[in-house]
C-alpha positions as CSV (number, residue, x, y, z in Angstrom):
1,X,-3.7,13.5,7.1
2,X,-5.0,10.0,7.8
3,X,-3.3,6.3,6.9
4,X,-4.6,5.1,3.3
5,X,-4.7,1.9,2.1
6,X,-4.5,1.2,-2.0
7,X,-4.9,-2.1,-3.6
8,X,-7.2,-4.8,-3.5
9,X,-9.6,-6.6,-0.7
10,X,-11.8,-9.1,-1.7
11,X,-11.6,-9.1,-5.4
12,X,-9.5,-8.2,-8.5
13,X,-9.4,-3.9,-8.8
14,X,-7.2,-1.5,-6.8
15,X,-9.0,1.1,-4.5
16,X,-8.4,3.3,-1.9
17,X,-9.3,2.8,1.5
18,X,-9.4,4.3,4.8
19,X,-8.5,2.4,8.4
20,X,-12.0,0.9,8.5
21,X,-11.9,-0.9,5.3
22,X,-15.4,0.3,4.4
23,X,-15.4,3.0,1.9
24,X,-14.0,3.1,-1.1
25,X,-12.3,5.9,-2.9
26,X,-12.3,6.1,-6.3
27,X,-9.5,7.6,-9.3
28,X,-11.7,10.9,-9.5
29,X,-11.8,11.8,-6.0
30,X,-11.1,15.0,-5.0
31,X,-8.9,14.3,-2.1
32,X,-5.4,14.5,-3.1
33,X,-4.3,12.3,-1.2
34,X,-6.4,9.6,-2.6
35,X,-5.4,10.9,-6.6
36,X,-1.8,10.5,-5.6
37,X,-2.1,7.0,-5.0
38,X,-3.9,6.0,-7.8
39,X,-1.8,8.4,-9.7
40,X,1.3,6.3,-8.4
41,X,-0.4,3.0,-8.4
42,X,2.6,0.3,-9.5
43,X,5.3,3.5,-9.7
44,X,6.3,3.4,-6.0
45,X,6.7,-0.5,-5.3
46,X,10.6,-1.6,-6.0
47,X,12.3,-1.9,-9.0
48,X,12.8,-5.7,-9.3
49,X,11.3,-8.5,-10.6
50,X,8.0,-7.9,-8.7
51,X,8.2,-10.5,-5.9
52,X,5.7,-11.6,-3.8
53,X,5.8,-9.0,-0.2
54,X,8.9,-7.0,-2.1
55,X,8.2,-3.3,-0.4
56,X,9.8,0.0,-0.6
57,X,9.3,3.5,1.7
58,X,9.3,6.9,-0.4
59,X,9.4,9.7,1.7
60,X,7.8,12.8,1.1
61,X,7.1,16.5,2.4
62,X,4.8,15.1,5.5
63,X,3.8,11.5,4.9
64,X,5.4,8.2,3.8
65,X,4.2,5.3,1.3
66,X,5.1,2.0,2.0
67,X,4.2,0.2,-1.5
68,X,4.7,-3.6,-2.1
69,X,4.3,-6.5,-4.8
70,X,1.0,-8.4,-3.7
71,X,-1.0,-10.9,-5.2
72,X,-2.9,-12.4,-2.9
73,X,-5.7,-11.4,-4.3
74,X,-4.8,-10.1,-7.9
75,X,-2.9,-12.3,-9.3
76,X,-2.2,-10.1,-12.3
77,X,1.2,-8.7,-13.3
78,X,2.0,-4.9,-11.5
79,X,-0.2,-6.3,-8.7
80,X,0.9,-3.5,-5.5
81,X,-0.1,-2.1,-2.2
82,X,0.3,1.0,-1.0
83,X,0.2,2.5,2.4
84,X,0.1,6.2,2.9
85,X,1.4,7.2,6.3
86,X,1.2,10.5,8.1
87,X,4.8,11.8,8.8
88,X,8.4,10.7,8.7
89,X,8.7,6.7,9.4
90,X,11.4,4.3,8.9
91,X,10.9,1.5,7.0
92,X,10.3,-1.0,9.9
93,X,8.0,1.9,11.6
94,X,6.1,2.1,8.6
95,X,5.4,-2.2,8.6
96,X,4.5,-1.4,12.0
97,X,2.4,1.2,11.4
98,X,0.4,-0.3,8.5
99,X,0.2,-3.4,10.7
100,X,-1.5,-1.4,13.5
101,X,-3.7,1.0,11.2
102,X,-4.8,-2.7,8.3
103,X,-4.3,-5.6,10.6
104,X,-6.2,-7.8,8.2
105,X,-4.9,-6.4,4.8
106,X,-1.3,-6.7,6.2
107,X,-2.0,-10.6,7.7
108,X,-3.3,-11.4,4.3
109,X,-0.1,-10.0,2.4
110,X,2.4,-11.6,4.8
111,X,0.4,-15.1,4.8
112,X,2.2,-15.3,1.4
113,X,5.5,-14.2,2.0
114,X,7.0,-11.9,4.7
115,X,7.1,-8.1,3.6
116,X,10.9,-7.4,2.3
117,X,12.1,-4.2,2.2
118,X,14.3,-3.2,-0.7
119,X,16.1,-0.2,-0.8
């Protein structure tokens, strides 16, 4: 299992993308992986009022998501991000993580507000 990145990157339109930023995975993949993001995309984030860098971690069997508000570059409503980490993380491991594995897609979300994790 490798890190995944889901949301936006230059333009409106969430996608998936791995650590290099280069390729981008689409809804009908077959990796599952990639389907259970965009089958999750806006489910995962926290339940409030959609602020700006507002982020919750959902464990599961092997891997983490770390899924946040951001509209940085989608300013729509339901506008997330979504990093899927291999194994069991904490919350502030899986910040670090994403930071390590997106530099440049976590900058850009944090240039707006600091990510916030909810619970």
């Amino acid at each position: 299992m490798r890190p995944l990145y889901f949301g936006c990157l230059h333009e409106a339109g969430h996608y998936v993308w791995g650590t290099d930023l280069t390729i981008r995975r689409y809804c009908d993949d077959a990796d599952p992986q990639v389907r259970f993001l965009y089958l999750n995309d806006g489910r995962l984030a926290p339940h409030t009022d959609g602020g700006q860098s507002e982020a919750r971690l959902t464990q599961y069997d092997g891997f983490a998501v770390l899924a946040m508000w951001d509209y940085t570059v989608d300013r729509r409503p339901g506008s997330n991000a979504m990093f899927l980490l291999p194994g069991v993380v904490t919350a502030e491991q899986a910040v670090t993580v994403s930071r390590s594995h997106f530099p440049s897609v976590v900058a850009r979300i944090e240039s707006a507000a600091p990510i916030s994790i909810r619970t």
